[in-house]
C-alpha positions in Angstrom: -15.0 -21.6 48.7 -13.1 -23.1 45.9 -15.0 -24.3 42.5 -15.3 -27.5 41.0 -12.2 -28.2 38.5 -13.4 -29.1 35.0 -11.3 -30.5 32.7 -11.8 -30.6 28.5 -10.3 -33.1 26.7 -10.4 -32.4 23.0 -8.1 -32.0 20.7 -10.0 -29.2 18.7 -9.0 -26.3 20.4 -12.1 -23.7 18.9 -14.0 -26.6 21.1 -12.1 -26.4 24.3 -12.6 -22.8 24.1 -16.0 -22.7 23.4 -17.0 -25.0 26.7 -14.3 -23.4 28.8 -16.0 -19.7 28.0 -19.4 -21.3 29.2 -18.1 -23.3 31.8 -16.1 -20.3 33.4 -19.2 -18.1 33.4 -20.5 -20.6 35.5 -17.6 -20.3 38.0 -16.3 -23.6 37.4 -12.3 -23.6 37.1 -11.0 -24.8 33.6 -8.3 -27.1 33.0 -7.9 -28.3 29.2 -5.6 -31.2 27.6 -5.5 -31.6 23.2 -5.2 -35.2 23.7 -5.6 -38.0 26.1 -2.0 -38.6 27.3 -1.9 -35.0 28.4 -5.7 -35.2 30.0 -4.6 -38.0 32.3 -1.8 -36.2 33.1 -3.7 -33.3 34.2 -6.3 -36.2 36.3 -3.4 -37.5 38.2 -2.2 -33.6 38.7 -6.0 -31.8 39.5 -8.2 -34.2 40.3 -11.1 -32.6 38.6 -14.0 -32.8 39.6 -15.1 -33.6 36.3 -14.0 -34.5 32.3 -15.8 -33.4 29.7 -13.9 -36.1 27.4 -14.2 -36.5 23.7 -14.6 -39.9 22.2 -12.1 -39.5 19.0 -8.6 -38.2 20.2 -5.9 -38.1 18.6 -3.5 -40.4 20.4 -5.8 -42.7 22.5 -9.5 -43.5 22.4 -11.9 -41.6 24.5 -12.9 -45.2 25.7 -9.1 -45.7 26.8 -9.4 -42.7 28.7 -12.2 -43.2 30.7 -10.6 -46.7 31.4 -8.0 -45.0 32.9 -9.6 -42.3 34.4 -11.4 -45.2 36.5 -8.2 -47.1 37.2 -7.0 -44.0 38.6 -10.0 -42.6 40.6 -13.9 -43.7 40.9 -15.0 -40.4 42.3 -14.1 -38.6 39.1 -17.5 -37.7 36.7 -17.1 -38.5 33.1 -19.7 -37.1 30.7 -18.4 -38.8 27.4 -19.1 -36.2 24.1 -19.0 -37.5 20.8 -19.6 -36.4 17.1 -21.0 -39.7 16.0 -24.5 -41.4 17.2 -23.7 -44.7 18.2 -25.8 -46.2 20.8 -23.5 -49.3 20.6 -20.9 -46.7 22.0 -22.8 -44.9 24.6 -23.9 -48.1 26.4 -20.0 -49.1 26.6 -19.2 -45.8 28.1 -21.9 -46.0 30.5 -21.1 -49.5 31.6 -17.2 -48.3 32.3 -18.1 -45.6 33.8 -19.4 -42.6 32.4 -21.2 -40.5 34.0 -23.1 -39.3 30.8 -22.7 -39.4 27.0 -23.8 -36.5 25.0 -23.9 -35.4 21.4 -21.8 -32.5 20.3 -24.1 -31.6 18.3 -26.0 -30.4 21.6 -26.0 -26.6 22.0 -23.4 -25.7 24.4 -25.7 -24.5 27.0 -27.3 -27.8 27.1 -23.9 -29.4 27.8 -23.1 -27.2 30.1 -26.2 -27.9 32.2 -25.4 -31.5 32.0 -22.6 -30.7 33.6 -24.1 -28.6 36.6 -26.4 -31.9 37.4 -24.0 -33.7 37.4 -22.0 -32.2 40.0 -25.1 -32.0 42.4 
């Protein structure tokens, strides 16, 4: 049976590492983008199940990409990750869309966890 595609937008690559290492442990199948252009590339390409997309990138806005993401395909999770707490920000990403909005400052496990519920 074949896993659930992940993809990690972030344009810190030690970051997109870190995840994908948890994440693959999981069984999950990585895909990763440095920026946004390239991450909707890969959602057009994949279809992942779901993008672990960060809120500061260096080309567009996390918020443009989960605009897009949605434009493209509802079905898609979202969980938004940011550096910043801003609950201004989170409630705009929940009302376009996403699925959740975490801190990074979150230990890894806990984000990956987030992502096993939401893929139930």
């Amino acid at each position: 049976m074949p896993t659930a595609k992940i993809l990690i937008i972030d344009d810190l690559e030690r970051v997109r590492e870190l995840y994908a290492i948890f994440l693959s442990k999981k069984g999950f199948t990585i895909l990763e983008a440095k920026n946004g252009k390239e991450g909707l590339d890969l959602v057009r390409r994949h279809a992942p199940a779901l993008v672990l997309l960060d809120v500061m990138l260096p080309d567009l806005s996390g918020m443009e990409v989960l605009h897009k993401i949605r434009e493209m395909n509802n079905d898609t999770k979202v969980i938004m990750l940011s550096g910043l707490e801003d609950d201004d920000l989170k409630e705009e990403a929940c009302l376009a869309g996403a699925t959740d909005f975490l801190s990074k400052t979150l230990d890894v496990v806990e984000i990956v966890e987030a992502v096993s519920r939401a893929l139930l």
